[in-house]
Biopython code that builds the backbone (N, CA, C, O; Angstrom):
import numpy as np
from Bio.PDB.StructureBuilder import StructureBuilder

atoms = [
    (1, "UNK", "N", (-2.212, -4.596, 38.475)),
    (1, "UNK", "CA", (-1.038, -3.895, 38.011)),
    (1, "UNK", "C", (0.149, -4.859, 37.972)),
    (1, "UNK", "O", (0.449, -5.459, 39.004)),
    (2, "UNK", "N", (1.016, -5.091, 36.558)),
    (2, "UNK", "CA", (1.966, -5.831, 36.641)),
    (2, "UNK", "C", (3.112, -5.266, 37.361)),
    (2, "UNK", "O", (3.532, -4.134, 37.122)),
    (3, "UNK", "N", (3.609, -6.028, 38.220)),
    (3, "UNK", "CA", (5.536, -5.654, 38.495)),
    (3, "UNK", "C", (6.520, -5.666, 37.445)),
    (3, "UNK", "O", (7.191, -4.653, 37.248)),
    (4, "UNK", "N", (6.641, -6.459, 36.913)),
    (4, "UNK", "CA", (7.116, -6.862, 35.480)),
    (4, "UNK", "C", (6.497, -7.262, 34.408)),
    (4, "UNK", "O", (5.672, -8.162, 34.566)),
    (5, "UNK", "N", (6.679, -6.803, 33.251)),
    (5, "UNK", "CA", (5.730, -6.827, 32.479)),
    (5, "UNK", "C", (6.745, -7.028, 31.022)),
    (5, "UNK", "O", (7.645, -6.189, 30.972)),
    (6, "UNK", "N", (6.724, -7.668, 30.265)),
    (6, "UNK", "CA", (7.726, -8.239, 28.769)),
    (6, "UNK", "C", (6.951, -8.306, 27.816)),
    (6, "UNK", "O", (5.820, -8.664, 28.143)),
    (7, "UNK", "N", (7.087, -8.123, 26.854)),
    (7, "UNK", "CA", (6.171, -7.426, 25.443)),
    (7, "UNK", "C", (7.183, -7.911, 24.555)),
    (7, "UNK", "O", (8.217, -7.245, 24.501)),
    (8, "UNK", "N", (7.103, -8.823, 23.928)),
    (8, "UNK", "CA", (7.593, -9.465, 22.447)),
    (8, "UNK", "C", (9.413, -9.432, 22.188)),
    (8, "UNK", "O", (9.975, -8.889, 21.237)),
    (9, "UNK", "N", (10.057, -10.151, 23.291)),
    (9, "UNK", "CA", (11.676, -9.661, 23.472)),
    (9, "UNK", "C", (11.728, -11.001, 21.918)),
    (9, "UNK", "O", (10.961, -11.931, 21.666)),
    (10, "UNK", "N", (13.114, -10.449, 21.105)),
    (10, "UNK", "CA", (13.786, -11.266, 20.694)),
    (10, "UNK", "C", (15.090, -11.431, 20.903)),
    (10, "UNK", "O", (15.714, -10.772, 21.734)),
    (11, "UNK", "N", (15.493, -12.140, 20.314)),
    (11, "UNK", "CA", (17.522, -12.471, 20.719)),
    (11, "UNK", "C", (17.595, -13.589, 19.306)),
    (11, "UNK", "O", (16.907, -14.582, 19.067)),
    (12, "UNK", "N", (18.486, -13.093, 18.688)),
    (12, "UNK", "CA", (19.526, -13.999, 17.345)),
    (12, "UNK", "C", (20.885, -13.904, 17.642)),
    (12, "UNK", "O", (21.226, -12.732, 17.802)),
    (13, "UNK", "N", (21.877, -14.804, 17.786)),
    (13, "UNK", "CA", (22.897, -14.810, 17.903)),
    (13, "UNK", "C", (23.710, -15.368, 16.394)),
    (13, "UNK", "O", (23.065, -16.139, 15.683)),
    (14, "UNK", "N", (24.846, -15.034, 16.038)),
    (14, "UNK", "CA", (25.433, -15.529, 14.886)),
    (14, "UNK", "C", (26.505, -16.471, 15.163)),
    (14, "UNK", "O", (27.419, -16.385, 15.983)),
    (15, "UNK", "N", (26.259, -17.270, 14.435)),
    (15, "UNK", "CA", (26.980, -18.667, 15.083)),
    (15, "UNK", "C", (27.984, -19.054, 13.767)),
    (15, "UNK", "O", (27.594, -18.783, 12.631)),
    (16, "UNK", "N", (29.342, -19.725, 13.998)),
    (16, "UNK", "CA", (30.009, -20.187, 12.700)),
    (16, "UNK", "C", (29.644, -21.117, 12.651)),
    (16, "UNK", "O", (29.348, -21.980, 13.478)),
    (17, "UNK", "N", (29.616, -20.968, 10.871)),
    (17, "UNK", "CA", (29.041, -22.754, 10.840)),
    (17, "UNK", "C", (29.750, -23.228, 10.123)),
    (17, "UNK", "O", (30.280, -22.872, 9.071)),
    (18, "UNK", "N", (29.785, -24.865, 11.266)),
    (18, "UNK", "CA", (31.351, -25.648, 10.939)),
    (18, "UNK", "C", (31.158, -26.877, 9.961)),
    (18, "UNK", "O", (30.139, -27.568, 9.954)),
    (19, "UNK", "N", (32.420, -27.103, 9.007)),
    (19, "UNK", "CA", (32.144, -27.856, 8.150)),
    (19, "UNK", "C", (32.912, -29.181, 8.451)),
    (19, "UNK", "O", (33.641, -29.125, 9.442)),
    (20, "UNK", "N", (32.876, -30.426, 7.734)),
    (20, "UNK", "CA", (33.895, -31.812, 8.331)),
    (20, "UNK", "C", (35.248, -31.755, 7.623)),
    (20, "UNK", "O", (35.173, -32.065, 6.434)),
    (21, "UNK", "N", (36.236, -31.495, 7.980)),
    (21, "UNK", "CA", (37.248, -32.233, 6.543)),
    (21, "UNK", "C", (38.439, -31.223, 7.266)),
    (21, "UNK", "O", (38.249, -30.239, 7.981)),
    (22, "UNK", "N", (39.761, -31.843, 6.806)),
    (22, "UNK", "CA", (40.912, -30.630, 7.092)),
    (22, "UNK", "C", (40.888, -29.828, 5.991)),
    (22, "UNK", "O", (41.527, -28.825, 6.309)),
    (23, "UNK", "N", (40.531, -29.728, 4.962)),
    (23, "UNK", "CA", (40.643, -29.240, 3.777)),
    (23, "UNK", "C", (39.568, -27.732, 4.129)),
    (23, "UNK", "O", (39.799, -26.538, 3.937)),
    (24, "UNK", "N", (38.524, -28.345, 4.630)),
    (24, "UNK", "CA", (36.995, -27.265, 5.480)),
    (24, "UNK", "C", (37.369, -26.313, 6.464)),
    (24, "UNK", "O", (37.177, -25.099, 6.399)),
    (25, "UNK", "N", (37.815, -26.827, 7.207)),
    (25, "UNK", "CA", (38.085, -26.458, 8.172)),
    (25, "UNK", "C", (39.371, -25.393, 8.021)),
    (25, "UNK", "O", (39.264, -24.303, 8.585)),
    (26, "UNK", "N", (40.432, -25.662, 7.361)),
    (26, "UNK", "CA", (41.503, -24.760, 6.614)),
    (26, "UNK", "C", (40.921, -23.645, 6.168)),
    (26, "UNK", "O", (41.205, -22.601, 6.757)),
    (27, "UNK", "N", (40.131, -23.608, 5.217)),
    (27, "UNK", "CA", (39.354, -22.419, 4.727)),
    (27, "UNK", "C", (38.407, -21.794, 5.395)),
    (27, "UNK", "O", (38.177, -20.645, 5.018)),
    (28, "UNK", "N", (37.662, -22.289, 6.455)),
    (28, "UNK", "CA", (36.834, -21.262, 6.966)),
    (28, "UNK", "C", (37.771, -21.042, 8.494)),
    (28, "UNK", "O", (37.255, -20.378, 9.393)),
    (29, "UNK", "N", (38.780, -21.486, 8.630)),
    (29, "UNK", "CA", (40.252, -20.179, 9.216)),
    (29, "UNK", "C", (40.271, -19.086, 8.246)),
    (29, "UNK", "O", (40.684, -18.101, 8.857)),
    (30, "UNK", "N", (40.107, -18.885, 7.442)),
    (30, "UNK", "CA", (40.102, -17.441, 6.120)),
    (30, "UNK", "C", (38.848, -16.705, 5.899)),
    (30, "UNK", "O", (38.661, -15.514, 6.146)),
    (31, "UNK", "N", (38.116, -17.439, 5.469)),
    (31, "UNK", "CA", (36.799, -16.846, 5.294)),
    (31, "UNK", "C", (35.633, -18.031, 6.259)),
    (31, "UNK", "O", (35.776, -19.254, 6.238)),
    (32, "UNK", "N", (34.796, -17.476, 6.852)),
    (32, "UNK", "CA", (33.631, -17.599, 7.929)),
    (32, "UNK", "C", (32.618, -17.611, 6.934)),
    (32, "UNK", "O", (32.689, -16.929, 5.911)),
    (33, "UNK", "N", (31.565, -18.460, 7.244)),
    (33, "UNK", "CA", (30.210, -18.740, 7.164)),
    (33, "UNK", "C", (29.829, -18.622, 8.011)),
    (33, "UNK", "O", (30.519, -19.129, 8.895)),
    (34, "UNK", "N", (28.424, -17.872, 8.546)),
    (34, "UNK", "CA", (27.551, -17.735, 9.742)),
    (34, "UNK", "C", (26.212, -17.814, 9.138)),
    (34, "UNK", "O", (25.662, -17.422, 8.108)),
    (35, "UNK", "N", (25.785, -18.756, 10.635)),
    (35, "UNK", "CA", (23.995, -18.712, 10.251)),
    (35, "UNK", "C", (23.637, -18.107, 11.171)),
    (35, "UNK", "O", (24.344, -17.988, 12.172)),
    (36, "UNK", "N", (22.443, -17.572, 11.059)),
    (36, "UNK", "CA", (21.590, -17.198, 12.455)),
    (36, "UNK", "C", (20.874, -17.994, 13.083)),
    (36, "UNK", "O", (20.112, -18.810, 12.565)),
    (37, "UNK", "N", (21.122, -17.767, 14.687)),
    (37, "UNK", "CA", (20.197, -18.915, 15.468)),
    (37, "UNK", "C", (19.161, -18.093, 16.505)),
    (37, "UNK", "O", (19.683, -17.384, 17.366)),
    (38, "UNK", "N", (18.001, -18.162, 16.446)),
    (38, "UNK", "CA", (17.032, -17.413, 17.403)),
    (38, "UNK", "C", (17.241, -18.654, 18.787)),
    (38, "UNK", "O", (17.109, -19.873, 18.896)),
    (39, "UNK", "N", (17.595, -17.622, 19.597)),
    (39, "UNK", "CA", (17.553, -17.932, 21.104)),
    (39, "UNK", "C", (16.094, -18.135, 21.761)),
    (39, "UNK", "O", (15.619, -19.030, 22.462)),
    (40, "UNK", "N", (15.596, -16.957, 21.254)),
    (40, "UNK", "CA", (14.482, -16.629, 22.033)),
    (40, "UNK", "C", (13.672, -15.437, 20.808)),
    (40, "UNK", "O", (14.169, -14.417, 20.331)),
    (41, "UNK", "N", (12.483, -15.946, 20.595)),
    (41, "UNK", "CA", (11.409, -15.410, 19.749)),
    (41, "UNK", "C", (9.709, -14.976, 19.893)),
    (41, "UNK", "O", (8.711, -15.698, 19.916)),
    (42, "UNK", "N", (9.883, -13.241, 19.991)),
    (42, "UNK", "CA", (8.371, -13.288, 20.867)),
    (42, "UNK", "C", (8.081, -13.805, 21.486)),
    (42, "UNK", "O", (7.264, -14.702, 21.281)),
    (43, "UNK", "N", (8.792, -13.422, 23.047)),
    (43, "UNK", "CA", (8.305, -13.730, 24.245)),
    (43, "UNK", "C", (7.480, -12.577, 24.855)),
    (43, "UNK", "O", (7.620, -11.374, 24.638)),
    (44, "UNK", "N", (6.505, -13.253, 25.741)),
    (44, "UNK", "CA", (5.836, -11.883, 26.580)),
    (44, "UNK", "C", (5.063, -12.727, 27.319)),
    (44, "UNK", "O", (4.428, -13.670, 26.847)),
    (45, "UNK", "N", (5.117, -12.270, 28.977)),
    (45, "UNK", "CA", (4.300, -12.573, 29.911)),
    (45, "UNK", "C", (4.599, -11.081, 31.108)),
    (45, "UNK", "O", (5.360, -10.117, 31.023)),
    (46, "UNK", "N", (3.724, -11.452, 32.025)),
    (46, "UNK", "CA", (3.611, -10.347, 33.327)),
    (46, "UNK", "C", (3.631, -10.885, 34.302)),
    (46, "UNK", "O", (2.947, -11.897, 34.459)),
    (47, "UNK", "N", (4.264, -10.488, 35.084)),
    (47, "UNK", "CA", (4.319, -10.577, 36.611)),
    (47, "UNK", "C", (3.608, -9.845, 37.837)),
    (47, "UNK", "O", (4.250, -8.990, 38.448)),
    (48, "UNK", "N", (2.441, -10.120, 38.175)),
    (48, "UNK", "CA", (1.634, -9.162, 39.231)),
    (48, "UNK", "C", (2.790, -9.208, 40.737)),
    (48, "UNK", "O", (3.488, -10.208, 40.906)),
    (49, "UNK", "N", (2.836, -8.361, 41.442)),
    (49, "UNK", "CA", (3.351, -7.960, 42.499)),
    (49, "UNK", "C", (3.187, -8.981, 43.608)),
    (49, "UNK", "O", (2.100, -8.959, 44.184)),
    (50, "UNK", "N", (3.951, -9.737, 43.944)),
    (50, "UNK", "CA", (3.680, -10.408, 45.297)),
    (50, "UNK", "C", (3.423, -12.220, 44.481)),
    (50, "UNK", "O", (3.209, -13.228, 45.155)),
    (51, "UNK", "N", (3.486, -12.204, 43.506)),
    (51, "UNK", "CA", (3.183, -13.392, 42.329)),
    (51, "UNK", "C", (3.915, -14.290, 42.670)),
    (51, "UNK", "O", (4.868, -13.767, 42.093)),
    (52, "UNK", "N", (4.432, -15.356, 43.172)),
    (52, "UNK", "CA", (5.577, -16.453, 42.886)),
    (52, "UNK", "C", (5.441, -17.208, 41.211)),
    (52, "UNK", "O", (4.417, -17.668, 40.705)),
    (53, "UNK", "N", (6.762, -17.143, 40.636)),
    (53, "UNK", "CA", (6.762, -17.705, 39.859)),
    (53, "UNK", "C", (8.020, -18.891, 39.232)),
    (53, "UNK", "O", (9.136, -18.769, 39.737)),
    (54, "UNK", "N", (7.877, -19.745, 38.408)),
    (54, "UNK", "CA", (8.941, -20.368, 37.859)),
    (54, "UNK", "C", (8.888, -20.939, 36.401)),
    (54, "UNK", "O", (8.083, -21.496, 35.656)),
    (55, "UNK", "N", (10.107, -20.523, 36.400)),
    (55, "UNK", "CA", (10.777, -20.674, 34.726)),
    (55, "UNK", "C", (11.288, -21.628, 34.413)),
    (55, "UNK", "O", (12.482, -21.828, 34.635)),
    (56, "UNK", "N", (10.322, -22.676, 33.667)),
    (56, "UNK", "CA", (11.149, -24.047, 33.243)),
    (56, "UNK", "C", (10.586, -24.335, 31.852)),
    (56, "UNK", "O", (9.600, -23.912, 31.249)),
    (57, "UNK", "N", (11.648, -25.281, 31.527)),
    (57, "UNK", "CA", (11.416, -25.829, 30.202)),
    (57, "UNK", "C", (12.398, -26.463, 29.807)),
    (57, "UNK", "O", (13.269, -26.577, 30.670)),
    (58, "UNK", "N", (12.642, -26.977, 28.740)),
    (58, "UNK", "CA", (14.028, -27.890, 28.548)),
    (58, "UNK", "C", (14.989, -27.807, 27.830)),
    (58, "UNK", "O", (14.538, -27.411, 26.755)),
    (59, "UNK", "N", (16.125, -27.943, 27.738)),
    (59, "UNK", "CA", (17.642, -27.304, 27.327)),
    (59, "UNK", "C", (17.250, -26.765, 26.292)),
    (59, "UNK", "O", (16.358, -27.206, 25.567)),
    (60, "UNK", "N", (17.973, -25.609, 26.098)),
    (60, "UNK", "CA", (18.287, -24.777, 24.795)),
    (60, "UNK", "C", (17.348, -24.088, 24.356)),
    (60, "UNK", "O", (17.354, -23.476, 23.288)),
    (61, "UNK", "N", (16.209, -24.150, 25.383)),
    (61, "UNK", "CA", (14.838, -22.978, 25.160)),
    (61, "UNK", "C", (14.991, -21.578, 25.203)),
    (61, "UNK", "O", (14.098, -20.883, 24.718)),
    (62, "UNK", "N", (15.910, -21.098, 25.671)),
    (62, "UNK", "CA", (16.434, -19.612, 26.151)),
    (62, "UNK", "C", (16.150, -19.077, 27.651)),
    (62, "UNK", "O", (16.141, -17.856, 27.810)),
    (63, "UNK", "N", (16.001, -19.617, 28.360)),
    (63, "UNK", "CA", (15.680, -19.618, 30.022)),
    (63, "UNK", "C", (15.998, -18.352, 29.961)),
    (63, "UNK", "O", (15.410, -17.274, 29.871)),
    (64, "UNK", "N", (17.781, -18.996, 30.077)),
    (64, "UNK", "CA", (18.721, -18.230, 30.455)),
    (64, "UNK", "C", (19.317, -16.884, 29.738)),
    (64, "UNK", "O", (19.892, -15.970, 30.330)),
    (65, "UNK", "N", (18.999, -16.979, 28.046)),
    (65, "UNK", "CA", (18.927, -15.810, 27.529)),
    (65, "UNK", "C", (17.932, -14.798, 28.013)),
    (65, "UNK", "O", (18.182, -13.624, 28.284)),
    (66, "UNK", "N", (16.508, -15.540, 28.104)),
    (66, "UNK", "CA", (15.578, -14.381, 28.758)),
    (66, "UNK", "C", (15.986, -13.773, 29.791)),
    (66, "UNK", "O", (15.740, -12.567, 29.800)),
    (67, "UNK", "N", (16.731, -14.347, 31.003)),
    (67, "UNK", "CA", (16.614, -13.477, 31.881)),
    (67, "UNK", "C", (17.826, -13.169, 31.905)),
    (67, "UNK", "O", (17.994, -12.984, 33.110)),
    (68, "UNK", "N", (19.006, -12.944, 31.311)),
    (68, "UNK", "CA", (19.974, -12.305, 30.838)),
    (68, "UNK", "C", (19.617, -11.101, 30.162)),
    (68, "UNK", "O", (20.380, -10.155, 30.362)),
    (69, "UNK", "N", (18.824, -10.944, 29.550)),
    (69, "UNK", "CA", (18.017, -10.087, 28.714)),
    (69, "UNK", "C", (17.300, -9.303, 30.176)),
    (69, "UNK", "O", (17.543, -8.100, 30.274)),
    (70, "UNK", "N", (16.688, -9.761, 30.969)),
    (70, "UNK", "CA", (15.805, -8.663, 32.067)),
    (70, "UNK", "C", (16.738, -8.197, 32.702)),
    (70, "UNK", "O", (16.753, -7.053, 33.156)),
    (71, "UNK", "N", (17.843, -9.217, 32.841)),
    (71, "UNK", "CA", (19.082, -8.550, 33.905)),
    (71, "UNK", "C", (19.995, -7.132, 33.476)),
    (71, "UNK", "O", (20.640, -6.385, 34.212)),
    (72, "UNK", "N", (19.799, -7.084, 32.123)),
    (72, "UNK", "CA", (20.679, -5.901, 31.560)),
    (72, "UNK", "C", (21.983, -6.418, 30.995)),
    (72, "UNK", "O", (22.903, -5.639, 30.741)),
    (73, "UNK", "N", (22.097, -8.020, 30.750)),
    (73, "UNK", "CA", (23.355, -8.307, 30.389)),
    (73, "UNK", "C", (23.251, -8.566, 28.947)),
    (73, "UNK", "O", (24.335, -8.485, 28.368)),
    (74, "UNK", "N", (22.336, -8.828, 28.280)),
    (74, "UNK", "CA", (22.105, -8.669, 27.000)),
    (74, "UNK", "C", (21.125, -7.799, 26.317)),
    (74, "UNK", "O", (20.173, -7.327, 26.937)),
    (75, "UNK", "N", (21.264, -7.638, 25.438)),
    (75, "UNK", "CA", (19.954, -5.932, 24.367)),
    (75, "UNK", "C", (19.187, -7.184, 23.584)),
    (75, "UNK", "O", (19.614, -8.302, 23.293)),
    (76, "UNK", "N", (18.306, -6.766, 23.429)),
    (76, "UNK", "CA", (17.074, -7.661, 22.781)),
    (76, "UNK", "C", (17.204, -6.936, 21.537)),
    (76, "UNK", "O", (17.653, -5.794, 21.439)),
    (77, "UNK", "N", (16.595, -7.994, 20.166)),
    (77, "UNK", "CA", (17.239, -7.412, 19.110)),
    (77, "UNK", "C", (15.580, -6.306, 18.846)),
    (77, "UNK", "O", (15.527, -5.481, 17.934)),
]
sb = StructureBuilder()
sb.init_structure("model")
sb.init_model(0)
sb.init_chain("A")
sb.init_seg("    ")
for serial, (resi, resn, name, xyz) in enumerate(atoms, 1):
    if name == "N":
        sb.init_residue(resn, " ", resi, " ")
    sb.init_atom(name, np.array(xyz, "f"), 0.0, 1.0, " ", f" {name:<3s}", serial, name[0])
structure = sb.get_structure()
């Protein structure tokens, strides 16, 4: 029996996207361009009861979105 158990979370955040120049940069003060960036994409693992576990991997993988996401501080899309 799992304790915790995660079934396919995602997370996209919308990011501005910045251009070089004062001339660029002037105009998207007016109008915004956004891309989408996946944080975190179909994740899923389980946790059995009494389990030790650890979460690693290397910058900008979504560690920290995932478990922001279990904590209740972010909604999975």
């Amino acid at each position: 029996m799992s304790f915790i158990e995660v079934k396919q979370i995602s997370k996209t955040f919308k990011v501005a996207k910045k251009k070089s120049g004062l001339k660029e940069s002037i105009k998207s003060f007016f109008k915004r361009e956004f891309i989408e960036v996946k944080a975190v994409e179909d994740i899923s693992f389980s946790i059995d009861e009494g389990e030790i576990v650890g979460y690693i991997g290397p910058n900008v993988e979504g560690k920290s979105t995932t478990i922001k996401i279990l904590s209740g501080i972010l909604i999975p899309d």
